[in-house]
DOTORLUM-161116 format. One record per residue (C-alpha): y, x, z; residue number from 0. Coordinates in steps of 0.05 Angstrom, whole numbers. Layout:
N
+--------+--------+--------+-----+
|      Y |      X |      Z | num |
+--------+--------+--------+-----+
|      Y |      X |      Z | NUM |
...
+--------+--------+--------+-----+
//
This chain:
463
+--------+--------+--------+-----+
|      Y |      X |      Z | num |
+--------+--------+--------+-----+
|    512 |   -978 |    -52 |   0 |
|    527 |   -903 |    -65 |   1 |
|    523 |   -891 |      6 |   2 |
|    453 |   -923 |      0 |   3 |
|    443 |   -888 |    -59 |   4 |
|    471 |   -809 |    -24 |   5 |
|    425 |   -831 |     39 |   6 |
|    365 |   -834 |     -4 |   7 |
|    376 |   -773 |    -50 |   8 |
|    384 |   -732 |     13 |   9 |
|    321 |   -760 |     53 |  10 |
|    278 |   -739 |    -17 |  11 |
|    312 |   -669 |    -19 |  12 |
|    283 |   -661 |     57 |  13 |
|    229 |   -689 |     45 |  14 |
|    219 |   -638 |    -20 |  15 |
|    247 |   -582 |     30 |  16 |
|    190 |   -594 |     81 |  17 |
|    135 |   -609 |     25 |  18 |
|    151 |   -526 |     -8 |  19 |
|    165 |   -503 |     62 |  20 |
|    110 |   -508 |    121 |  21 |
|    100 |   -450 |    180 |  22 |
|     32 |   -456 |    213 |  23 |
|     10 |   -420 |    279 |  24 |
|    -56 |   -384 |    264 |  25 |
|    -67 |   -354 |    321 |  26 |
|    -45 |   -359 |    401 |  27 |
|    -53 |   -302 |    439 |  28 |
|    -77 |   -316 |    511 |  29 |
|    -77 |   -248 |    544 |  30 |
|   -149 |   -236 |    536 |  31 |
|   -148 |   -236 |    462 |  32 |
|    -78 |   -195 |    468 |  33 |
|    -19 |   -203 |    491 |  34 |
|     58 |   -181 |    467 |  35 |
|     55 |   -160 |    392 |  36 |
|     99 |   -109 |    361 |  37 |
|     54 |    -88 |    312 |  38 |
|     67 |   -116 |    241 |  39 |
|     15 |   -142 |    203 |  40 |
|    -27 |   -110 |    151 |  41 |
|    -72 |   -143 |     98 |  42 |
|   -132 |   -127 |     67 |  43 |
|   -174 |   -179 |     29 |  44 |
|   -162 |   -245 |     58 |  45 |
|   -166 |   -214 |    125 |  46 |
|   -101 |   -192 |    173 |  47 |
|   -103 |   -134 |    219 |  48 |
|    -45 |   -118 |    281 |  49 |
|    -44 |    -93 |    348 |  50 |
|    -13 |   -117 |    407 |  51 |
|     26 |    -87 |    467 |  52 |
|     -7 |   -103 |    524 |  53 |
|    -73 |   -150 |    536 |  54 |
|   -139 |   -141 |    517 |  55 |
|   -199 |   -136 |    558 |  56 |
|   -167 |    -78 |    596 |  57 |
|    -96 |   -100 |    602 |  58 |
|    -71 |    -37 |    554 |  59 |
|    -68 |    -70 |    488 |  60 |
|   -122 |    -85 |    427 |  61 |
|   -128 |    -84 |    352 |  62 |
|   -153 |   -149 |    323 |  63 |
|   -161 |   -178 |    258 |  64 |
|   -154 |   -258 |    226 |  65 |
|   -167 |   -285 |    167 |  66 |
|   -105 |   -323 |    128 |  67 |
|   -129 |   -386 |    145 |  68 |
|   -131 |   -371 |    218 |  69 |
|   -209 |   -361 |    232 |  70 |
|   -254 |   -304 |    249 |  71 |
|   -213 |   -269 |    299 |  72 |
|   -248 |   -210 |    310 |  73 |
|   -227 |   -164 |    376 |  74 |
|   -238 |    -90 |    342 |  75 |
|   -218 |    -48 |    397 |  76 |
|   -193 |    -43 |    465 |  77 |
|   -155 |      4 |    491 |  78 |
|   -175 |     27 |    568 |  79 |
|   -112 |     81 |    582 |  80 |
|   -153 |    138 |    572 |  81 |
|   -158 |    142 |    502 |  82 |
|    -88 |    107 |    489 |  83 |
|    -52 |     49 |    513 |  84 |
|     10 |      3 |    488 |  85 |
|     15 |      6 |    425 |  86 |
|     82 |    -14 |    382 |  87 |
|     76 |     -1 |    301 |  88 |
|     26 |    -17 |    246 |  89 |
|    -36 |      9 |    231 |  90 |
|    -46 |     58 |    164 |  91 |
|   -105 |     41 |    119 |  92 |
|   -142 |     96 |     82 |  93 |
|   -196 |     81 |     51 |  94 |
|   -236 |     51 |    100 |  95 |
|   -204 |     80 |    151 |  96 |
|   -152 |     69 |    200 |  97 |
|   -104 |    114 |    231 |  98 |
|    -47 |     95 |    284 |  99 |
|    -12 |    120 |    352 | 100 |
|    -10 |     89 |    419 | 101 |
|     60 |    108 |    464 | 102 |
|     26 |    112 |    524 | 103 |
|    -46 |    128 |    554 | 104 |
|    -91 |    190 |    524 | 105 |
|   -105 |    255 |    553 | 106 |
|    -34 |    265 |    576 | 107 |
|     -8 |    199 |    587 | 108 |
|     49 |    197 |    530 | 109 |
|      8 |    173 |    475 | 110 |
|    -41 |    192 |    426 | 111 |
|    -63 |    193 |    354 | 112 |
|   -126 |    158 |    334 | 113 |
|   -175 |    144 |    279 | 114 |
|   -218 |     84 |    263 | 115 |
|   -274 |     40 |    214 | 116 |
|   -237 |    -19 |    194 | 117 |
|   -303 |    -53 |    218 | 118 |
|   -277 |    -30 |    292 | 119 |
|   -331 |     27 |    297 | 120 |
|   -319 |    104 |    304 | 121 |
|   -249 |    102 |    349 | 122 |
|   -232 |    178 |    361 | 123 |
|   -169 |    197 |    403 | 124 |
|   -160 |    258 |    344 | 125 |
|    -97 |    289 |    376 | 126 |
|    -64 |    269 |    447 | 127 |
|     15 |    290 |    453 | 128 |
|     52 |    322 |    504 | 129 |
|    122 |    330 |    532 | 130 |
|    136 |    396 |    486 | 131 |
|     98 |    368 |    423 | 132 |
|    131 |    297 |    431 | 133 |
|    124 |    236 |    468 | 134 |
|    122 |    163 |    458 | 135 |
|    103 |    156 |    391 | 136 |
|    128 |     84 |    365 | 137 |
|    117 |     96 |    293 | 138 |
|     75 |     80 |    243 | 139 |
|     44 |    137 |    199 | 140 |
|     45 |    157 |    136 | 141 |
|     -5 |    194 |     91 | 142 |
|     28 |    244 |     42 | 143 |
|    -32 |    288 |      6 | 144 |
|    -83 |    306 |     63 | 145 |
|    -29 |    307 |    118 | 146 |
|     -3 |    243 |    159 | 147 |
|     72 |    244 |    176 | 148 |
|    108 |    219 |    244 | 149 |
|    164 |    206 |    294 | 150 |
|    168 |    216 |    368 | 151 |
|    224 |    182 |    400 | 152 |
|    223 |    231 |    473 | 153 |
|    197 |    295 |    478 | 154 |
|    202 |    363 |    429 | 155 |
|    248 |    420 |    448 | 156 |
|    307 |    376 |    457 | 157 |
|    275 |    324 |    497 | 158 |
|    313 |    269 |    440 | 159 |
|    252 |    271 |    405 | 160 |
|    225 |    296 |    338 | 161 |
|    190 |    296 |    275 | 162 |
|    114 |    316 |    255 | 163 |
|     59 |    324 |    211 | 164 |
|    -13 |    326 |    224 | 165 |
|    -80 |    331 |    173 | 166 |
|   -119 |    276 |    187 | 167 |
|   -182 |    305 |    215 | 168 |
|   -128 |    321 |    276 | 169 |
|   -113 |    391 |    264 | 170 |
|    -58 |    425 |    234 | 171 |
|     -7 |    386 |    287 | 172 |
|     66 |    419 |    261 | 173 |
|    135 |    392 |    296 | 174 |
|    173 |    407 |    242 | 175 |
|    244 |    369 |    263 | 176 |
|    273 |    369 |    339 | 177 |
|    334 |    323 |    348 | 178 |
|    386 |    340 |    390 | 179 |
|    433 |    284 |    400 | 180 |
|    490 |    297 |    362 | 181 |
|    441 |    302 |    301 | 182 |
|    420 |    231 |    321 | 183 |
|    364 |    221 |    379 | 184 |
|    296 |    176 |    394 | 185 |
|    278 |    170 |    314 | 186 |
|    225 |    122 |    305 | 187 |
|    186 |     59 |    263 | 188 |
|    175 |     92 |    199 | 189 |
|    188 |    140 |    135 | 190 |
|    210 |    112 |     72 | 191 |
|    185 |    171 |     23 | 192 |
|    213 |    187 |    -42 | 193 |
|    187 |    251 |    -72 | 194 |
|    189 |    308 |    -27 | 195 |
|    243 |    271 |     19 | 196 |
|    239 |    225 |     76 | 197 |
|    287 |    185 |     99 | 198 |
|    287 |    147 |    171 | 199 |
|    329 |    134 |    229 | 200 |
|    343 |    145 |    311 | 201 |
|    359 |     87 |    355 | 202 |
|    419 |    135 |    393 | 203 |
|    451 |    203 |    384 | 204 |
|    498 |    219 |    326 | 205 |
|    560 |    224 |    329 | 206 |
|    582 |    161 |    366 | 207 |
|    519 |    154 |    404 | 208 |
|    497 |     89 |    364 | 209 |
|    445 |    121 |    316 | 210 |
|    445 |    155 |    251 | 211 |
|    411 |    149 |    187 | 212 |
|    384 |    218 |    166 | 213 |
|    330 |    248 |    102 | 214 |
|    293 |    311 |    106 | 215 |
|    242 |    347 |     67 | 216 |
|    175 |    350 |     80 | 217 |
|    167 |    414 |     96 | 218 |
|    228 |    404 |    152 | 219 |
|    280 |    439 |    102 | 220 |
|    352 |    406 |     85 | 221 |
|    357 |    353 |    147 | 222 |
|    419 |    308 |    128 | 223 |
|    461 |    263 |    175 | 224 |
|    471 |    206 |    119 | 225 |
|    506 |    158 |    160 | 226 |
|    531 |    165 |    243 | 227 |
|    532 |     86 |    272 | 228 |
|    595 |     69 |    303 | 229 |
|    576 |      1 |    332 | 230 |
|    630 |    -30 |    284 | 231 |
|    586 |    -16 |    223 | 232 |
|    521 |    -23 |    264 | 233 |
|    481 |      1 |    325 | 234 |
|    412 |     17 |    351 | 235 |
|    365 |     -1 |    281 | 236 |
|    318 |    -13 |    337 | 237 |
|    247 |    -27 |    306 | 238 |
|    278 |    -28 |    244 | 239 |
|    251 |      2 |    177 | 240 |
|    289 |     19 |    117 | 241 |
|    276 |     -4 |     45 | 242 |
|    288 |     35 |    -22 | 243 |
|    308 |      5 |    -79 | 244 |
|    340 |     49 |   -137 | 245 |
|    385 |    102 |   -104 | 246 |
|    391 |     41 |    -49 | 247 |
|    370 |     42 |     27 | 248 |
|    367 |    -28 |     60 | 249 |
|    362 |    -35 |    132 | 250 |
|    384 |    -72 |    195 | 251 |
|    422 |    -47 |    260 | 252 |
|    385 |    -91 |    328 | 253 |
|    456 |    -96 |    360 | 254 |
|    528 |    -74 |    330 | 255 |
|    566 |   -106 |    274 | 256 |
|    626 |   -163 |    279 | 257 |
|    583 |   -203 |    327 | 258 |
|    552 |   -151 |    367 | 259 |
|    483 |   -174 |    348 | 260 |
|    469 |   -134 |    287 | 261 |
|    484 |   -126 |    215 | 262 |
|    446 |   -121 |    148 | 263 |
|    468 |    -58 |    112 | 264 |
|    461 |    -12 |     44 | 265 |
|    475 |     57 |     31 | 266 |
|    463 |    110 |    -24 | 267 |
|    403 |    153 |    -11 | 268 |
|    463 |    211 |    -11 | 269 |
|    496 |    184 |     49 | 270 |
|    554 |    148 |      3 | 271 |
|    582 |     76 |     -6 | 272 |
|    557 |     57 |     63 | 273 |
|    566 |    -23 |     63 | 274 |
|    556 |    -75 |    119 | 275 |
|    523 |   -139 |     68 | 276 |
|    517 |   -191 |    125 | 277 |
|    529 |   -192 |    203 | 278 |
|    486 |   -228 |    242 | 279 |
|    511 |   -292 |    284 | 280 |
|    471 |   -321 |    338 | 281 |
|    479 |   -398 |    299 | 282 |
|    438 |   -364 |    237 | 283 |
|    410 |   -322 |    272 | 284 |
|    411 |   -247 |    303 | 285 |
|    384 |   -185 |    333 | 286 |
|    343 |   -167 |    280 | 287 |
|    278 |   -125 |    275 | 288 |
|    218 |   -105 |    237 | 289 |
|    212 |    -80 |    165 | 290 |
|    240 |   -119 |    102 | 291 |
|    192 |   -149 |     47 | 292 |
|    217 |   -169 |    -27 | 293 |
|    210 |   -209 |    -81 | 294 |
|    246 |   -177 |   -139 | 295 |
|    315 |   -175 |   -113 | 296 |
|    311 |   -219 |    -59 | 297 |
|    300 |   -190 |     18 | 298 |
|    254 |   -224 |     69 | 299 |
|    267 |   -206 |    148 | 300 |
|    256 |   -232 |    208 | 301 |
|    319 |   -233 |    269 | 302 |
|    291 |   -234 |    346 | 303 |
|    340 |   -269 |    363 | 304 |
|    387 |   -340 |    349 | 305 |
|    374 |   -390 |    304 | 306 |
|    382 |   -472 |    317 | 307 |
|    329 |   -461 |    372 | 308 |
|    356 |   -391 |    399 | 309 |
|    285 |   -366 |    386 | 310 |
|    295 |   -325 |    329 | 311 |
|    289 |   -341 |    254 | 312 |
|    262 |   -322 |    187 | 313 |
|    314 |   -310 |    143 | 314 |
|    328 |   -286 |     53 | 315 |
|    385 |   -245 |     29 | 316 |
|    394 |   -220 |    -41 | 317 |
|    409 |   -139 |    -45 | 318 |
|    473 |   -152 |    -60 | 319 |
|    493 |   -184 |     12 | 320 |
|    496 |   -258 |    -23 | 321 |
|    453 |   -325 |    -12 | 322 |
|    431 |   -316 |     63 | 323 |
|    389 |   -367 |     89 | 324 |
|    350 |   -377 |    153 | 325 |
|    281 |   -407 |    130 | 326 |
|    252 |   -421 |    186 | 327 |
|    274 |   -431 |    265 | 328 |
|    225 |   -422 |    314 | 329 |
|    225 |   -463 |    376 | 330 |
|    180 |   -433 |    433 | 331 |
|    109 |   -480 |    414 | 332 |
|    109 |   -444 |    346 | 333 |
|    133 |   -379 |    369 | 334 |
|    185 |   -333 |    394 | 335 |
|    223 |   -281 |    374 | 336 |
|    200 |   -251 |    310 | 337 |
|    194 |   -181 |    321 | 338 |
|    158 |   -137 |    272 | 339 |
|    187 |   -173 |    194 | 340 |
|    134 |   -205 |    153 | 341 |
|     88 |   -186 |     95 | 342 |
|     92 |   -224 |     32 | 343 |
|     21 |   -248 |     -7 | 344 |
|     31 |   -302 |    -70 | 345 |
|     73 |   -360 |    -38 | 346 |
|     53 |   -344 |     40 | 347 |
|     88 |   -303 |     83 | 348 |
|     51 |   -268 |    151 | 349 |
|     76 |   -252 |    213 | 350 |
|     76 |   -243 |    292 | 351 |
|    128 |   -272 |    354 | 352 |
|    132 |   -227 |    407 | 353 |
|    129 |   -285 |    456 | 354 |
|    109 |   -365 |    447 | 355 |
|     60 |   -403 |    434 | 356 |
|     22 |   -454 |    477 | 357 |
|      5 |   -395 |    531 | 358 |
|     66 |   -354 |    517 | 359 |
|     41 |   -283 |    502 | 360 |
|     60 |   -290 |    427 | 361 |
|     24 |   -312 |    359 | 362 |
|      7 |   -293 |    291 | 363 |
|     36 |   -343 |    238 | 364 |
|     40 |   -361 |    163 | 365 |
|     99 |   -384 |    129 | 366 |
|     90 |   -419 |     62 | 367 |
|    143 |   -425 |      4 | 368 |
|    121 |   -452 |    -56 | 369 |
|    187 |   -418 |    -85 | 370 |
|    153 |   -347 |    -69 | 371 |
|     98 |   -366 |   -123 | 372 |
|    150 |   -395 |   -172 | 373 |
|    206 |   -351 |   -173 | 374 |
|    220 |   -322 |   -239 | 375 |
|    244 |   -245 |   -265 | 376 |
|    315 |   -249 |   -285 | 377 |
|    320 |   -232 |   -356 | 378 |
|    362 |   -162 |   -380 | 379 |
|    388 |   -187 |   -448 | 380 |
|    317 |   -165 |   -481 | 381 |
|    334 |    -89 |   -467 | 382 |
|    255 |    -83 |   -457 | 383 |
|    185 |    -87 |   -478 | 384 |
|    121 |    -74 |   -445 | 385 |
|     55 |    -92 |   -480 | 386 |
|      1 |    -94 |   -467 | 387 |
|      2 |   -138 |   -418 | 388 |
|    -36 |   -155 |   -380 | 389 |
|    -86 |    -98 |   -386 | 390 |
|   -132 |    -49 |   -357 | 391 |
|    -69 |    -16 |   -318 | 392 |
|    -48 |     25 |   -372 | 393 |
|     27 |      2 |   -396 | 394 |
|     66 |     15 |   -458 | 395 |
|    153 |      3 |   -437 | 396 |
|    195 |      6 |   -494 | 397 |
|    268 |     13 |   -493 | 398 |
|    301 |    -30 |   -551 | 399 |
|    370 |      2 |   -534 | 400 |
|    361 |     71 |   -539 | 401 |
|    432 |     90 |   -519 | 402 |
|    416 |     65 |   -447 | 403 |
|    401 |    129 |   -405 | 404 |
|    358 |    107 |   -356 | 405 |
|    339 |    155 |   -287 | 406 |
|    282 |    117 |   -256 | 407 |
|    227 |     67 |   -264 | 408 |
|    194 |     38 |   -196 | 409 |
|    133 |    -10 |   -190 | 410 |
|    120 |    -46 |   -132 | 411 |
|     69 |    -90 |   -111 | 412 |
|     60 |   -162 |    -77 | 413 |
|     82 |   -137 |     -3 | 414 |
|    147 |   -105 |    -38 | 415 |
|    114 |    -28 |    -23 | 416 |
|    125 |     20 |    -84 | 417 |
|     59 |     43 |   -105 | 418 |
|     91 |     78 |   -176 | 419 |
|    157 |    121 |   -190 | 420 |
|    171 |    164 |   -253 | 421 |
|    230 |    208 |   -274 | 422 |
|    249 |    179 |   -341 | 423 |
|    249 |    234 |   -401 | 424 |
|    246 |    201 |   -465 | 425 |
|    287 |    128 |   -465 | 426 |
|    253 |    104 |   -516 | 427 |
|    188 |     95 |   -496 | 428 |
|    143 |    109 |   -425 | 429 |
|     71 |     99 |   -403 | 430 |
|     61 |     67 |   -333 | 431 |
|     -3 |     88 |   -310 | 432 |
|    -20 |     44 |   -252 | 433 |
|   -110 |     50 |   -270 | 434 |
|   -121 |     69 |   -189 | 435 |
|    -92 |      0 |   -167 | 436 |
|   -129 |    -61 |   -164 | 437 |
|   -129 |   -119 |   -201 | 438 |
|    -63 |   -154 |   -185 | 439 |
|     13 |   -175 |   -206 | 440 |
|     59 |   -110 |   -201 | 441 |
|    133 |   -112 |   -213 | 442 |
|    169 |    -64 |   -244 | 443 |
|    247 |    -38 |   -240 | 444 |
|    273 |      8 |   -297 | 445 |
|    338 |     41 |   -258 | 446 |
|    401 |     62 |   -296 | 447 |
|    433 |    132 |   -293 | 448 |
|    487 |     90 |   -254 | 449 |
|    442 |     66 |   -197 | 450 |
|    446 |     -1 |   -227 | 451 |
|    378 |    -37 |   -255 | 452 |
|    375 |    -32 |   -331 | 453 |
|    311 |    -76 |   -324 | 454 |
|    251 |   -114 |   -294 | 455 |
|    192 |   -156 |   -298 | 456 |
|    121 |   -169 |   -289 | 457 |
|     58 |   -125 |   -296 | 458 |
|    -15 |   -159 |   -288 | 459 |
|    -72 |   -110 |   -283 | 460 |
|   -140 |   -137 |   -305 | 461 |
|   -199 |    -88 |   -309 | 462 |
+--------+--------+--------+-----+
//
């Protein structure tokens, strides 16, 4: 009877597993509509917007957009060689407007930067690269004040690639960084920006030749080598993107680590307390890539690699290393290797494989986890206040222990980016002015003066 009894208690606690955990293919690409994506998703609306590698109507790559549910798939643009070609990162919105880079094609044949309506009209090829302004750009952008901000992995005056800035009407193009190997070499994915500093890293160079974690100014002042891979702790963050929490950086390394197929790490945005939280096994997966997304303190990735089905898997991780679990395993039908992380909206998760699907040339996908729309914030023994709330996007925090010397509060939204950050001054009491977003649930994380985090919760803005 008990074994009857375990039997049954274990069929309903799959059967509750599958019900708050369901991954649908929303899209197979078939070559024509694209092919190969790298690109990680954006959304905007109800509506998702990528790129892929190679396909399209000219064989050079597109950008394409989806609704959530899988419908209206809209082919945007196609690229024909001559004004770009193969694209790997994300597109940047502004305004209405996207901007992005191609690694190949344009004027010179090593990639371009272009502009473009999120409708799909007005493409411009604003600024074409070259072997002594960089090469190869495999980044995504980002927009600090009027300027857009880059990394090249070939080209500059080293040939190991290089760092630049650009206003985005296409003038103004500055290489303001050249790597030179032992300084770290082929930088690219993306900046994580905190004030005036940006932080990134290269797949090779440093010291050992496995990559480096570096920061920099904006105005290419104070470069510093934070961390030289040694294959032990990590090597080649290969597509990867780092994540800030607190005085935190959270990344991934595509190879390296116990098992040679990559390692979660965390490191002080000084370059101190360097600390390999999980290695990656091919069983639970491995060879990861793509950028993280959170919820609160729990990390969301995706690993190329491994996995039940050895197609890769979606995977959680709290920031403290603990509580790894693969989600999801893909088999080949539903997709294959994962290769650009996943963007987070209420209980869904979005993503692309690089390969799979019924044709083979890769899909878009949604991941649903009821647990995404239910988790709750974990409390901080009533240290703090914030009223009202919700409101117009003006917030009131209070401090009920004034003794606690706080550094930092953060707000991030939905898709884990940080869209607030203020310098505490007075630790009793703080305004959060956060009027320019939209309507939406914001979370916010009050940061210690020991890197630690004194606090956190919920913020819903309703105008």
């Amino acid at each position: 009877m008990k074994k009857i009894s375990l039997l049954v208690t274990t069929l309903l606690f799959l059967i509750i597993e599958n019900a708050s955990a369901q991954q649908t293919v929303l899209l197979n690409f078939n070559d024509t509509n694209g092919s190969t994506p790298l690109s990680s998703l954006l959304l905007e609306g109800n509506r998702l917007y990528g790129m892929t590698e190679y396909g399209g109507k000219n064989g050079f790559g597109c950008i394409y957009s989806i609704k959530t549910d899988g419908s209206s798939y809209k082919d945007l643009h196609n690229f024909n060689d001559t004004d770009g070609a193969i694209p790997y990162e994300s597109l940047l919105l502004v305004g209405k407007k996207f901007y992005g880079c191609t690694t190949s094609g344009g004027a010179n044949g090593v990639g371009d930067i272009f502009s473009m309506d999120t409708n799909g009209n007005n493409y411009k090829d604003i600024f074409d690269f070259t072997g002594s302004t960089g090469s190869f750009a495999s980044t995504t952008l980002t927009l600090l004040g009027s300027k857009l901000y880059g990394l090249l992995q070939y080209g500059g005056a080293n040939s190991a690639g290089c760092l630049f800035s650009i206003d985005t009407n296409g003038t103004g193009y500055k290489d303001f960084f050249d790597f030179n190997g032992l300084n770290g070499a082929n930088p690219a994915c993306k900046f994580t920006v905190s004030g005036n500093v940006l932080y990134a890293m290269t797949l090779q160079g440093g010291f050992y030749g496995f990559g480096s974690i570096f920061s920099i100014h904006t105005d290419g002042s104070y470069f510093k080598d934070l961390l030289d891979f040694d294959d032990t702790n990590g090597n080649n963050p290969c597509g990867s993107e780092l994540m800030q929490f607190g005085n935190k950086l959270y990344g991934t390394t595509y190879i390296g680590g116990a098992d040679s197929v990559g390692v979660l790490f965390s490191i002080d945005t000084n370059g101190n307390n360097y600390r390999v939280l999980y290695s990656f096994t091919n069983p639970t997966g491995s060879i990861p890539e793509g950028a993280f997304a959170s919820k609160y303190t729990t990390l969301f990735g995706t690993a190329s690699a491994g996995g039940a089905n050895l197609a890769g898997c979606l995977y959680s991780i709290d920031t403290g290393g603990k509580g790894y679990t693969d989600l999801f395993d893909f088999s080949g039908p539903d997709g294959n290797s994962p290769s650009s992380g996943v963007i987070i909206s209420g209980d869904m998760m979005y993503g692309v494989t690089y390969y799979g699907g019924t044709i083979g040339y890769g899909t878009v996908f949604s991941f649903k986890d009821v647990s995404l729309g239910t988790q709750t914030i974990p409390e901080k023994s009533g240290s703090i206040k914030v009223y009202p709330n919700p409101s117009n996007g003006v917030f009131t925090l209070r401090m009920k222990n004034e003794k606690l010397i706080t550094k930092n509060i953060e707000v991030f939204n939905v898709l884990g980016e940080k869209v607030y950050s203020q310098l505490t001054i007075d630790n009793s009491q703080f305004t959060i002015d956060l009027s320019s977003n939209p309507n939406g649930v914001y979370f916010y994380k009050v940061i210690a003066e020991d890197g630690n985090i004194a606090g956190e919760g919920k913020l819903v803005i309703q105008k």
